[in-house]
PDB file of N, H, CA, C and O in Angstrom:
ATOM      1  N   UNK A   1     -18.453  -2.428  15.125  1.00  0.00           N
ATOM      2  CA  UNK A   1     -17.162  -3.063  15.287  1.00  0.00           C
ATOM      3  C   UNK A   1     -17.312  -4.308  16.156  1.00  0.00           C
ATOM      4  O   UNK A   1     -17.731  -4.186  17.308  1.00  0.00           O
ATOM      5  N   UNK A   2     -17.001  -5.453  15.674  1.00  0.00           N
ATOM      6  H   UNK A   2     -16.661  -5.552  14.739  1.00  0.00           H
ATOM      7  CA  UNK A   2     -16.580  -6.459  16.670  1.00  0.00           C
ATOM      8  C   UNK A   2     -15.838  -6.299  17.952  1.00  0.00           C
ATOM      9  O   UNK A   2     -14.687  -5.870  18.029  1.00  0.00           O
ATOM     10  N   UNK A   3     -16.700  -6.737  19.114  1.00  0.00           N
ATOM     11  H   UNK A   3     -17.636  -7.086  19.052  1.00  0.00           H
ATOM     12  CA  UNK A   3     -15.854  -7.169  20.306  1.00  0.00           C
ATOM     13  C   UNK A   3     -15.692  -8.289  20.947  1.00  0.00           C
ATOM     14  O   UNK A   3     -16.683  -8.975  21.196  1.00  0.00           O
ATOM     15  N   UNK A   4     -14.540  -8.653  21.301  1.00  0.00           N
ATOM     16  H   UNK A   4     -13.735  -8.096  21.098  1.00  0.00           H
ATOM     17  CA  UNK A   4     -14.277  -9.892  22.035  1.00  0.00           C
ATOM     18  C   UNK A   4     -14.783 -10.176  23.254  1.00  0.00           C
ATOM     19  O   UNK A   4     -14.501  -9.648  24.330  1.00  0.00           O
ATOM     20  N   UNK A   5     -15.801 -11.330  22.943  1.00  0.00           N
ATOM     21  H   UNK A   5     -16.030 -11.758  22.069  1.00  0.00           H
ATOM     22  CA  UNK A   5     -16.547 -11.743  24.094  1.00  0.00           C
ATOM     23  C   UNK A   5     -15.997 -12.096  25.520  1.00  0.00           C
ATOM     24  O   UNK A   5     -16.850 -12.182  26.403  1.00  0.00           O
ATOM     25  N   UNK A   6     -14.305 -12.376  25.968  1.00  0.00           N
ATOM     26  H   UNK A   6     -13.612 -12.307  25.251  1.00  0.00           H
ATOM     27  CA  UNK A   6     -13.603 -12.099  26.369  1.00  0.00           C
ATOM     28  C   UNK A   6     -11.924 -11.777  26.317  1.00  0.00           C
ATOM     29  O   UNK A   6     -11.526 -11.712  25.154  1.00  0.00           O
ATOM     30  N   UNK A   7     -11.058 -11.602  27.156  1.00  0.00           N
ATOM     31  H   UNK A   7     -11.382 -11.655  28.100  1.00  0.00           H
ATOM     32  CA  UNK A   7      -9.770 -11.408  27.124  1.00  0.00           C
ATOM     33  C   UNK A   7      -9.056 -12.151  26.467  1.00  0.00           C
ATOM     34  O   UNK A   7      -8.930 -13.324  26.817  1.00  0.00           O
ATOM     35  N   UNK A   8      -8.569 -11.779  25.626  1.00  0.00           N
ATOM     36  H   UNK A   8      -8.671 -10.826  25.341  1.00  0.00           H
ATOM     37  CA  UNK A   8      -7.366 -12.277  24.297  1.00  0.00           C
ATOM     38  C   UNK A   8      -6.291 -12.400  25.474  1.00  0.00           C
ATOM     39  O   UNK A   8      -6.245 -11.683  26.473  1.00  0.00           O
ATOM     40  N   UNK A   9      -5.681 -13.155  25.243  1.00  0.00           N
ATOM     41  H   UNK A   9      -5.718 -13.738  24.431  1.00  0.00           H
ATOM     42  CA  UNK A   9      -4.169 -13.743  25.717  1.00  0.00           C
ATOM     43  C   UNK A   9      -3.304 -12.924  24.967  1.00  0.00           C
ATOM     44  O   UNK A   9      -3.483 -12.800  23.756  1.00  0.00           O
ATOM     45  N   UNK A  10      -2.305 -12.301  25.602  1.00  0.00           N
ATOM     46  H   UNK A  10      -2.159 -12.402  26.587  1.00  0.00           H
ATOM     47  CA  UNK A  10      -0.902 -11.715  25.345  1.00  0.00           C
ATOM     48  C   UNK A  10      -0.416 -12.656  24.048  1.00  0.00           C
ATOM     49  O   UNK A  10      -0.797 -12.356  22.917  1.00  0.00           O
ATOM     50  N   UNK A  11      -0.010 -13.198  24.158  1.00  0.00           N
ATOM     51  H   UNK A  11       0.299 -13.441  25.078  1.00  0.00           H
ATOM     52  CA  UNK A  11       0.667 -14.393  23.586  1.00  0.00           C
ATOM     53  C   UNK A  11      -0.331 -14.489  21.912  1.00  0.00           C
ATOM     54  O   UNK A  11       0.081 -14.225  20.782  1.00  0.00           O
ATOM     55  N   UNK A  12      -1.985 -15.054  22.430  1.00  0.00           N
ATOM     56  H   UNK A  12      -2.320 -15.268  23.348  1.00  0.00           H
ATOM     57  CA  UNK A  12      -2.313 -14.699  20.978  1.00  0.00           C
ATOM     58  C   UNK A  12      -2.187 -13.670  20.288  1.00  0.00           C
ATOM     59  O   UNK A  12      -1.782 -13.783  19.131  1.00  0.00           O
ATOM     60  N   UNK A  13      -2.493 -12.449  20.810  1.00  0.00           N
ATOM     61  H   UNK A  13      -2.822 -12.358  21.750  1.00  0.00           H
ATOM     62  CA  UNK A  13      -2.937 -10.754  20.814  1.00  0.00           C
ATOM     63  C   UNK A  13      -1.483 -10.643  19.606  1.00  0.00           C
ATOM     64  O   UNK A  13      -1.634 -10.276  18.441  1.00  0.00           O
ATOM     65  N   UNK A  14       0.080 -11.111  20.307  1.00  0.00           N
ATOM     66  H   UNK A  14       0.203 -11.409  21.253  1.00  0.00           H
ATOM     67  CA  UNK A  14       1.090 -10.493  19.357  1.00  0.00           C
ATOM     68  C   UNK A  14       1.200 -11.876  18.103  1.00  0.00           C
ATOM     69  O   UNK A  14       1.702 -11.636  17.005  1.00  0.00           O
ATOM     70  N   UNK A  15       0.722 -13.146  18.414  1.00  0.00           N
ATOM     71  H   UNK A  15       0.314 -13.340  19.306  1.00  0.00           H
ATOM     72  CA  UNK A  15       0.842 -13.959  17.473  1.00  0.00           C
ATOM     73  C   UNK A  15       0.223 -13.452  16.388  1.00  0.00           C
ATOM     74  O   UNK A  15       0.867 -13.491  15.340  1.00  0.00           O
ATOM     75  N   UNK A  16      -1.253 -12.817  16.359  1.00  0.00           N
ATOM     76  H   UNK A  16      -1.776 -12.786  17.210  1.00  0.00           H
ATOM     77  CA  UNK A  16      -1.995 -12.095  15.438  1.00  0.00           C
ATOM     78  C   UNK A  16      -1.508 -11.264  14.704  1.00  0.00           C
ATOM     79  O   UNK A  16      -1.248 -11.335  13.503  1.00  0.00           O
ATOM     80  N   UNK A  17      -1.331 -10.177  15.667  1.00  0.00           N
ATOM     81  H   UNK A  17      -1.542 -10.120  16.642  1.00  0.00           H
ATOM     82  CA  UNK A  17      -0.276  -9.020  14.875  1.00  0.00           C
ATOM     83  C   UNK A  17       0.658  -9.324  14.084  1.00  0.00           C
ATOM     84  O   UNK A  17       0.929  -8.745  13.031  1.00  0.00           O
ATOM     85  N   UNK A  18       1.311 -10.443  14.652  1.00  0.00           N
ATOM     86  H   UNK A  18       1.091 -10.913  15.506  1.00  0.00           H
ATOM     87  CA  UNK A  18       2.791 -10.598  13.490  1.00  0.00           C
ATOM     88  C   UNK A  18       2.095 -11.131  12.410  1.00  0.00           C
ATOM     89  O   UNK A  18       2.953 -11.174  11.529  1.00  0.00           O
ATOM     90  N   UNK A  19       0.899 -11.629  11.876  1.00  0.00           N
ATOM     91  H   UNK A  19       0.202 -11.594  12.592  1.00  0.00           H
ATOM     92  CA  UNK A  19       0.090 -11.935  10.727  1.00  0.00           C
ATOM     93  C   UNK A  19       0.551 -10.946   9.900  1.00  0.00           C
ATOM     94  O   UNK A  19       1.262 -11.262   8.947  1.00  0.00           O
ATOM     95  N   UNK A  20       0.320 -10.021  10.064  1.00  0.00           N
ATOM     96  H   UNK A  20      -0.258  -9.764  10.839  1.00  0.00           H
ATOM     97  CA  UNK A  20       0.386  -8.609   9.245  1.00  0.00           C
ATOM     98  C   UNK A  20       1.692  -8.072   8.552  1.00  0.00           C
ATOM     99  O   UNK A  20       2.482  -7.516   9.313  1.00  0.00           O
ATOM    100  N   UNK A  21       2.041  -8.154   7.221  1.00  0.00           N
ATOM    101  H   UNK A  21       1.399  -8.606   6.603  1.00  0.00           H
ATOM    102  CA  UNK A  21       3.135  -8.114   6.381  1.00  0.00           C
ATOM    103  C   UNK A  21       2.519  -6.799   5.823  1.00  0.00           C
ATOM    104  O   UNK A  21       1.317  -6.655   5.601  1.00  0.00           O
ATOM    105  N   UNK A  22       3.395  -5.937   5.640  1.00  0.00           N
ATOM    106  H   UNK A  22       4.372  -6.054   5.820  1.00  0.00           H
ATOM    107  CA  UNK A  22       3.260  -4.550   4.338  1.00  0.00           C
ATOM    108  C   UNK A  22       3.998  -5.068   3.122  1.00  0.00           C
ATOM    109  O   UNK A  22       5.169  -5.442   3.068  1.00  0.00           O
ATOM    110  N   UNK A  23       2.880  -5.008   1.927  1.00  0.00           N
ATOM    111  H   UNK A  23       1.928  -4.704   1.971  1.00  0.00           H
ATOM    112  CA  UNK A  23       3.868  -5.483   1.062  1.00  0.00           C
ATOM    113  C   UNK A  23       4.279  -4.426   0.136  1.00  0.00           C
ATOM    114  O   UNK A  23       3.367  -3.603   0.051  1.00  0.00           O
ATOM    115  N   UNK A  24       5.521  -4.045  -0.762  1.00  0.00           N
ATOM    116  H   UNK A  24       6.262  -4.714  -0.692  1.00  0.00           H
ATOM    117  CA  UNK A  24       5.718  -3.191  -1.540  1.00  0.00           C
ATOM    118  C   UNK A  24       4.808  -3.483  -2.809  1.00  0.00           C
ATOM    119  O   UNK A  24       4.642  -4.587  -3.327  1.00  0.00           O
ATOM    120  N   UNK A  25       4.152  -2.057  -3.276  1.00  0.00           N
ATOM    121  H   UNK A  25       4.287  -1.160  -2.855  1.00  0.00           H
ATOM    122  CA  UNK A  25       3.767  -2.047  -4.385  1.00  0.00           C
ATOM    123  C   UNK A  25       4.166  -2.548  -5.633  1.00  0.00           C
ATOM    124  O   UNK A  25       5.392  -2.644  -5.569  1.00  0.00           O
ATOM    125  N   UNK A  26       3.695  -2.993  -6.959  1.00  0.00           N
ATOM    126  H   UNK A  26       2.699  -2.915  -7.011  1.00  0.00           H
ATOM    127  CA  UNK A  26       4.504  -3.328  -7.698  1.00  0.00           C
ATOM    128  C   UNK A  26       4.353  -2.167  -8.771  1.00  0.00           C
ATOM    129  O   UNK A  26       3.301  -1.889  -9.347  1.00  0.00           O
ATOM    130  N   UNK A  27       5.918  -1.360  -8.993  1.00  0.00           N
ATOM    131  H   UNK A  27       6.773  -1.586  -8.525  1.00  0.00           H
ATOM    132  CA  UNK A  27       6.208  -0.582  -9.786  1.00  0.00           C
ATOM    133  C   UNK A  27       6.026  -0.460 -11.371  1.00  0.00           C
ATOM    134  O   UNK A  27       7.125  -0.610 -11.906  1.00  0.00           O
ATOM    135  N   UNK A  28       5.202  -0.280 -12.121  1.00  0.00           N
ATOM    136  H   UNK A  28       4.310  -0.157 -11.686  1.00  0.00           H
ATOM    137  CA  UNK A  28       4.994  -0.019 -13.456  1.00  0.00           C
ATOM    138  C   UNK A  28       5.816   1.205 -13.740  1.00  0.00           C
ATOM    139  O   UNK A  28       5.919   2.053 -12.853  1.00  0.00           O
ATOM    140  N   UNK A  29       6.691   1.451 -15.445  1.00  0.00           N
ATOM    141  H   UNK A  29       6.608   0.762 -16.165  1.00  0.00           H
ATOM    142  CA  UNK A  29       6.760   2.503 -15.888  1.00  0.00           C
ATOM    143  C   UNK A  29       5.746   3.119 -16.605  1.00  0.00           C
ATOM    144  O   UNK A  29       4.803   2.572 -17.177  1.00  0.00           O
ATOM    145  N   UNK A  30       6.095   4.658 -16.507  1.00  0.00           N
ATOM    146  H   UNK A  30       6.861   5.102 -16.043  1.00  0.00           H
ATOM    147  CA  UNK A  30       4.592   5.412 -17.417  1.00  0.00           C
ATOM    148  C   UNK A  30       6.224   6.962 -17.471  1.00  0.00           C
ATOM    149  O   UNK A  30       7.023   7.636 -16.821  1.00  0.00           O
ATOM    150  N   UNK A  31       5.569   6.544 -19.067  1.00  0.00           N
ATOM    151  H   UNK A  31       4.920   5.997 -19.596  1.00  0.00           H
ATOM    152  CA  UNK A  31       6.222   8.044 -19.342  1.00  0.00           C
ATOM    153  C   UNK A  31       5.668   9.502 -19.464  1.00  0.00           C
ATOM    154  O   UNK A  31       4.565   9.407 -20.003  1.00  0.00           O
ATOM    155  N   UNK A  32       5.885  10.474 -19.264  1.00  0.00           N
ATOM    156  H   UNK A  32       6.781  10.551 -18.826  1.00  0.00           H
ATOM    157  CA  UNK A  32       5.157  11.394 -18.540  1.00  0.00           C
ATOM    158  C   UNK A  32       6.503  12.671 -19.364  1.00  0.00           C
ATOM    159  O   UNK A  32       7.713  12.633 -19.144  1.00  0.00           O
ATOM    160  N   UNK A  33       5.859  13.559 -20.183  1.00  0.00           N
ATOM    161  H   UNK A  33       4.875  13.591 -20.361  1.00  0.00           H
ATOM    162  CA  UNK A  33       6.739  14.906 -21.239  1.00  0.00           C
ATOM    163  C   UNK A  33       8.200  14.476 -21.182  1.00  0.00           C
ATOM    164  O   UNK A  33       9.108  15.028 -20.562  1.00  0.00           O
ATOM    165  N   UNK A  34       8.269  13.128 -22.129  1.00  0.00           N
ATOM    166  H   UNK A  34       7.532  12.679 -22.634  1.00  0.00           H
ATOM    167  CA  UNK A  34       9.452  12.288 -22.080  1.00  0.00           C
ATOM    168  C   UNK A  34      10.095  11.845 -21.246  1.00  0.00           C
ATOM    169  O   UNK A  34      11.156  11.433 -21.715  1.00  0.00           O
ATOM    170  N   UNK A  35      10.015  11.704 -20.222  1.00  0.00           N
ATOM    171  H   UNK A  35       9.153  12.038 -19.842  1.00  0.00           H
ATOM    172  CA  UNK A  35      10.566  11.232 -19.016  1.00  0.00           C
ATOM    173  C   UNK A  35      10.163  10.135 -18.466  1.00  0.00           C
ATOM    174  O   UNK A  35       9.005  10.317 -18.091  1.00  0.00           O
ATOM    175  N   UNK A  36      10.621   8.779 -18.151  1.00  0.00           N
ATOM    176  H   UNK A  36      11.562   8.631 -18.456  1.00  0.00           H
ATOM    177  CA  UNK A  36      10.591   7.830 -17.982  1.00  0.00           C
ATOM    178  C   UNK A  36      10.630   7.252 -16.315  1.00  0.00           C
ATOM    179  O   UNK A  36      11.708   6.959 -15.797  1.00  0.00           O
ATOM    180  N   UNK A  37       9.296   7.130 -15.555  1.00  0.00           N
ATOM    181  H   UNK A  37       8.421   7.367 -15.976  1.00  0.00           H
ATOM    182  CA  UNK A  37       9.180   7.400 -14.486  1.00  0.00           C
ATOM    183  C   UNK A  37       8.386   6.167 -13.965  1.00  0.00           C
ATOM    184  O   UNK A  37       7.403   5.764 -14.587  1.00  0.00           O
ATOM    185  N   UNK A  38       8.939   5.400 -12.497  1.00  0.00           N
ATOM    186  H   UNK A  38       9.737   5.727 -11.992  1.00  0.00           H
ATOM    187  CA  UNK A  38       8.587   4.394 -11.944  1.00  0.00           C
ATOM    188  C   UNK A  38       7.775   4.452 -10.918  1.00  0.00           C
ATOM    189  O   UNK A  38       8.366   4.572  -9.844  1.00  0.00           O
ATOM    190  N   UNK A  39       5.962   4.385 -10.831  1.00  0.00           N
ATOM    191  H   UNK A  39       5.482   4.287 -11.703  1.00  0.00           H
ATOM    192  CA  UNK A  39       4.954   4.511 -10.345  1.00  0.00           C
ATOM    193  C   UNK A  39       4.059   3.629  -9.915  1.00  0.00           C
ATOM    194  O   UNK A  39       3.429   3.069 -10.812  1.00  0.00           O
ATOM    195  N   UNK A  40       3.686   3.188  -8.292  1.00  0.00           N
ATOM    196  H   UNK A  40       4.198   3.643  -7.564  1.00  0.00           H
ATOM    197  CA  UNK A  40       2.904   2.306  -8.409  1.00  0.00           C
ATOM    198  C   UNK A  40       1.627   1.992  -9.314  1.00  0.00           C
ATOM    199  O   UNK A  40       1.345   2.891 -10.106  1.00  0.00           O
ATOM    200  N   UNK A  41       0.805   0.855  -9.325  1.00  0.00           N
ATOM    201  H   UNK A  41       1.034   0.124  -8.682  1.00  0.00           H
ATOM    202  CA  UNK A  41       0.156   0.522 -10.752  1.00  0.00           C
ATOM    203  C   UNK A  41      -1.454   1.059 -10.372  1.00  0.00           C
ATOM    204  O   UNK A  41      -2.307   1.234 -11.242  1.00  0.00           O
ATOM    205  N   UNK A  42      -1.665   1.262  -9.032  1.00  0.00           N
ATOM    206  H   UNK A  42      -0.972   1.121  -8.325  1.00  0.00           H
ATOM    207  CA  UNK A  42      -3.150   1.962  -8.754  1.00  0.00           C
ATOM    208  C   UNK A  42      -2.914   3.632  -9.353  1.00  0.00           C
ATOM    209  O   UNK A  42      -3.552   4.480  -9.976  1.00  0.00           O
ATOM    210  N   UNK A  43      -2.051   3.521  -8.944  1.00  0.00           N
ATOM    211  H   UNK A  43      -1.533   2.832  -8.438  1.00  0.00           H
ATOM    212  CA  UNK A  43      -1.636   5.417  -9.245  1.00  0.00           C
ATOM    213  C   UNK A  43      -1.444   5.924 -10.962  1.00  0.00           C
ATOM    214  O   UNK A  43      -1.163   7.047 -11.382  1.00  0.00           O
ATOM    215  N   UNK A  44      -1.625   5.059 -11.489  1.00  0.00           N
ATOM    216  H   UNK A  44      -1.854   4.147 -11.148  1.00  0.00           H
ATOM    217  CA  UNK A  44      -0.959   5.823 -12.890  1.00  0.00           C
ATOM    218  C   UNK A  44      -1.904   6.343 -13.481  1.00  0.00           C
ATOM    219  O   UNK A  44      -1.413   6.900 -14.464  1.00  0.00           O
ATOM    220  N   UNK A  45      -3.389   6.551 -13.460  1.00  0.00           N
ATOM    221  H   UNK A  45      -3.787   6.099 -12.662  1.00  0.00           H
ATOM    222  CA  UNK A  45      -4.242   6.964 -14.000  1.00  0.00           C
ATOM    223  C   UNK A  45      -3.595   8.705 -13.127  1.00  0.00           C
ATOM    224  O   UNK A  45      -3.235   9.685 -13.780  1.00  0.00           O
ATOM    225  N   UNK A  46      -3.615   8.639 -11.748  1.00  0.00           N
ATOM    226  H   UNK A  46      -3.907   7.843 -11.217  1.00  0.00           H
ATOM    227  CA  UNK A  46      -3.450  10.249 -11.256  1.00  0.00           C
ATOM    228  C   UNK A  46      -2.720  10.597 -12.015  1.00  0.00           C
ATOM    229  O   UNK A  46      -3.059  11.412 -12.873  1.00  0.00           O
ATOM    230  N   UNK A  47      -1.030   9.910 -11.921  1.00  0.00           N
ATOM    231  H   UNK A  47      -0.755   9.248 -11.224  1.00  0.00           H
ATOM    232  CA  UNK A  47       0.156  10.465 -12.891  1.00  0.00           C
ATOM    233  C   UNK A  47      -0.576  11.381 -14.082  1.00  0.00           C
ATOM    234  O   UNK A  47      -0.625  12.603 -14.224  1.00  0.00           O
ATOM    235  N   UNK A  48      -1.053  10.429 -14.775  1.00  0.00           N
ATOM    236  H   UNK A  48      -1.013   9.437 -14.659  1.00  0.00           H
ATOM    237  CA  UNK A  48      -1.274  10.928 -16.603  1.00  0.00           C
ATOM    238  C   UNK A  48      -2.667  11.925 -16.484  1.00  0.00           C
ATOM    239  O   UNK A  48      -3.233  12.212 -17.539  1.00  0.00           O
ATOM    240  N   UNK A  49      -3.244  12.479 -15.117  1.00  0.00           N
ATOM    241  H   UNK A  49      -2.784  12.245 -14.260  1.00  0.00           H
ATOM    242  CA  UNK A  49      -3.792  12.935 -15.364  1.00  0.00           C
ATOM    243  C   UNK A  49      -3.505  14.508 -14.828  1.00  0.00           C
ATOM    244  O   UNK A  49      -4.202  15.518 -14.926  1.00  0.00           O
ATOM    245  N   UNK A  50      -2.130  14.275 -14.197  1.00  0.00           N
ATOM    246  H   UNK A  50      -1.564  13.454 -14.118  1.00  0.00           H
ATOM    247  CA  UNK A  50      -1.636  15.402 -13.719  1.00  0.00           C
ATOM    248  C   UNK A  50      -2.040  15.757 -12.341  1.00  0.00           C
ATOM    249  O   UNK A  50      -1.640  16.835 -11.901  1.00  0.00           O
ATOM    250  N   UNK A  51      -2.805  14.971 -11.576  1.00  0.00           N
ATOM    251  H   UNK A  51      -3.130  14.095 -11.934  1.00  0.00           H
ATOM    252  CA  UNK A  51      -3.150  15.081 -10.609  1.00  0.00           C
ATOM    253  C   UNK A  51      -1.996  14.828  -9.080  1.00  0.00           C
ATOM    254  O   UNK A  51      -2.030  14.900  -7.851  1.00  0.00           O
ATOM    255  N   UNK A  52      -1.157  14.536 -10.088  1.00  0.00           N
ATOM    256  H   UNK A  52      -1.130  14.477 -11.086  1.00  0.00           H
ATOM    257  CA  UNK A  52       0.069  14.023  -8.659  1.00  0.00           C
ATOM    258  C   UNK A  52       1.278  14.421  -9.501  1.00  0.00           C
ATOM    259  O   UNK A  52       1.146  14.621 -10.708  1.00  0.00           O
ATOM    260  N   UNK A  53       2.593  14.555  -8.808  1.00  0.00           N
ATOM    261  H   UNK A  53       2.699  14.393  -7.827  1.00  0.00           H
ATOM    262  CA  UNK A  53       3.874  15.114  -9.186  1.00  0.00           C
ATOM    263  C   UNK A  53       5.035  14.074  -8.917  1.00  0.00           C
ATOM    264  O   UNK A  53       5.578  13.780  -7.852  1.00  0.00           O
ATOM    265  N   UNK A  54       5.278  13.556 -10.336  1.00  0.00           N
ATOM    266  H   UNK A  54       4.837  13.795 -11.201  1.00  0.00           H
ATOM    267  CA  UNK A  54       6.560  12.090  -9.627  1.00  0.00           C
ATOM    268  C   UNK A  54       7.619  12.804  -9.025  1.00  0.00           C
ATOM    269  O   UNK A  54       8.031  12.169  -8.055  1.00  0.00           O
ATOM    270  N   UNK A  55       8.161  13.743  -9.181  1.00  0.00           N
ATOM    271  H   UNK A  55       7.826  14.259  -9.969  1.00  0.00           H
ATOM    272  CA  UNK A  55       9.199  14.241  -7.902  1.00  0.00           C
ATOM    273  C   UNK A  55       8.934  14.239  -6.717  1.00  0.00           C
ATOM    274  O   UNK A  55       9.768  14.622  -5.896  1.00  0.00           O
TER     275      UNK A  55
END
């Protein structure tokens, strides 16, 4: 792991942090024993493989 050769400033330390956005997934449909169900797009292979439960 990287360490800082010295003390980060307050001021940079939270300027950094606020860098950091969560972004929402983007929702694909996948139908699943007729039912028409809204699933992120990494996940749909689990869906159809029964490995996960959209409820």
């Amino acid at each position: 792991m990287a360490v800082p050769k010295r003390r980060q400033s307050r001021s940079n330390t939270r300027h950094r942090r606020s860098n950091w956005k969560a972004e929402v997934p983007d929702l694909v449909p996948i139908k699943l024993n007729g039912v028409e169900y809204h699933v992120p797009r990494r996940l749909v292979r689990a869906y159809q493989a029964g490995l996960l439960n959209p409820e």
